[in-house]
Steps between C-alpha positions, in 0.01 A plus 500: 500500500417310813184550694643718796672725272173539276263531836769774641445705126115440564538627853633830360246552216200419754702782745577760234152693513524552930858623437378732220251637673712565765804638319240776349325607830557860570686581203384848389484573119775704491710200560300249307646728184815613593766289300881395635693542204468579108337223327414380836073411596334674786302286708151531362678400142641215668100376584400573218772271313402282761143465439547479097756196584281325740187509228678528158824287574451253800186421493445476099793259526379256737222451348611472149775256626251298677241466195770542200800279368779693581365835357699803418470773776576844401751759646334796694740810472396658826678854365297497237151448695596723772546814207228409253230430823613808677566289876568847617141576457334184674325506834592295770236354622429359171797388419476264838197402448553366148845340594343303777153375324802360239682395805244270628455338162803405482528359852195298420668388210837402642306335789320227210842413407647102540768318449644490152295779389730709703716380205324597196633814263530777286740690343563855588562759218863588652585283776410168354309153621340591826316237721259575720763511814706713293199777474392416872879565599525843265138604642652461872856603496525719157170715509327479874858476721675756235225741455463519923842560576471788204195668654689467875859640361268832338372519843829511654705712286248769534457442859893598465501756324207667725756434806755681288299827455323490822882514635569823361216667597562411854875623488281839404289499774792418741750766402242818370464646824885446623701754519925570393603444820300178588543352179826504539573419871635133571385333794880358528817563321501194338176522400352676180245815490217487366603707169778249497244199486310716214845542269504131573212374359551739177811352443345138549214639263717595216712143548128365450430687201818458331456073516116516402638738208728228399251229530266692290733587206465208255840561406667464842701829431646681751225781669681706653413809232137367539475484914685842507196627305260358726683657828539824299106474493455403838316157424569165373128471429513488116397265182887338527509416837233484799229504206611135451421418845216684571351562100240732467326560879606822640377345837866321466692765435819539638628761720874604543722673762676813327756684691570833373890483610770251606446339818489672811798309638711690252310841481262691666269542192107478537329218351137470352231214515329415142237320504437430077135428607507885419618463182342444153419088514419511072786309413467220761150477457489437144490189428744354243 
């Protein structure tokens, strides 16, 4: 590894705590525990692993390959520590202040570092001979670079899925107090009514539902049976489907547009507004 390259991995290691800090500012609990997926950490898991890696893992192996001839260096199943120490069930604060006490040891360490001891090994249980530029290169890129860009992607998928809800509930609010005749009145011919623009985003609902359907099915079938069900329901918000976006937080909860006929264009049926954030949320709260 040449000196730049090793000073830029530094660089990032040193930075890591500022960038923590400031991924983590203002997140309320309820997102700090809300997961993105089955199987998947939520973010105060992912400090947590990050803290037990930093004290048990990085650090433990610096040192041990700086005062030991190429000792062995044990796997850490981060699964397994996150279920048998309960990460769900950590505080914050403590978690932080733990994973940055082990932070600045191991700065302080990889500051007292020269030359050809840069060079010196051990060999990991799994991944084989590491040197210490192979750790300081994992430490940067595979746990503080990863484990940021997980914690921002949480952040933004839920942020997404807020915009999604908060979208229905203003199509409420916009059409409740409308009546027939507005609702349906075009402010050109070639333009659509606003009932029209409502059958429009149902059908572009149920298009939506019917490819996160097939995403979800680990088969790949064909879900056509299964997003008819949904529809028939009026919501796409269940354990198959927006439950594997939005898991177990009924805060991201889905909404859908349910027309009770065919489109106005070809009828002159009436039409009804659903909001699901009405309906019973057990199912997509439970987690799975």
């Amino acid at each position: 590894m040449t000196d730049l390259e090793r000073a830029s991995l530094l660089h990032i290691v040193a930075e890591t705590p500022a960038r923590l800090k400031a991924a983590l500012k203002g997140v309320p609990k309820k997102l700090l525990l809300w997961s993105p997926g089955p199987g998947k950490w939520s973010i105060l898991e992912i400090v947590a692993h990050m803290r037990d890696m930093e004290r048990d893992a990085y650090l433990t192996r610096y040192r041990r390959i700086l005062a030991e001839d190429n000792p062995t260096l044990p796997d850490l199943d981060g699964d397994v520590l996150a279920i048998r120490d309960d990460y769900r069930s950590m505080k914050l604060p403590e978690l932080l202040r733990d994973w940055l006490k082990a932070r600045k040891e191991c700065l302080r360490l990889l500051k007292s570092v020269k030359g050809s001891r840069w060079e010196r090994t051990g060999t990991h249980e799994t991944a084989g001979p590491l040197s210490m530029d192979d750790l300081l290169r994992r430490h940067a890129m595979g746990n503080d670079q990863a484990h940021l860009g997980q914690i921002e992607g949480i952040k933004k998928r839920a942020a997404a899925l807020e915009a999604l809800e908060a979208s229905s509930k203003t199509l409420a609010e916009l059409t409740k107090k409308l009546d027939d005749g507005v609702l349906r009145r075009k402010s050109a011919p070639e333009k659509w009514s606003a009932m029209e623009v409502v059958c429009h985003l149902r059908d572009v609902e149920k298009l939506w539902a019917d490819r996160i359907v097939k995403a979800a099915l680990p088969t790949g079938r064909s879900s056509t049976r299964s997003t008819s069900k949904l529809w028939s329901r009026g919501t796409v918000t269940t354990p198959r489907t927006w439950a594997w976006l939005s898991r177990s937080s009924p805060a991201f909860e889905r909404t859908a547009w349910v027309c009770s006929g065919p489109c106005p264009r070809a009828s002159g049926s009436g039409w009804g507004f659903i909001p699901n954030a009405a309906r019973s949320r057990s199912s997509a709260s439970r987690r799975s």
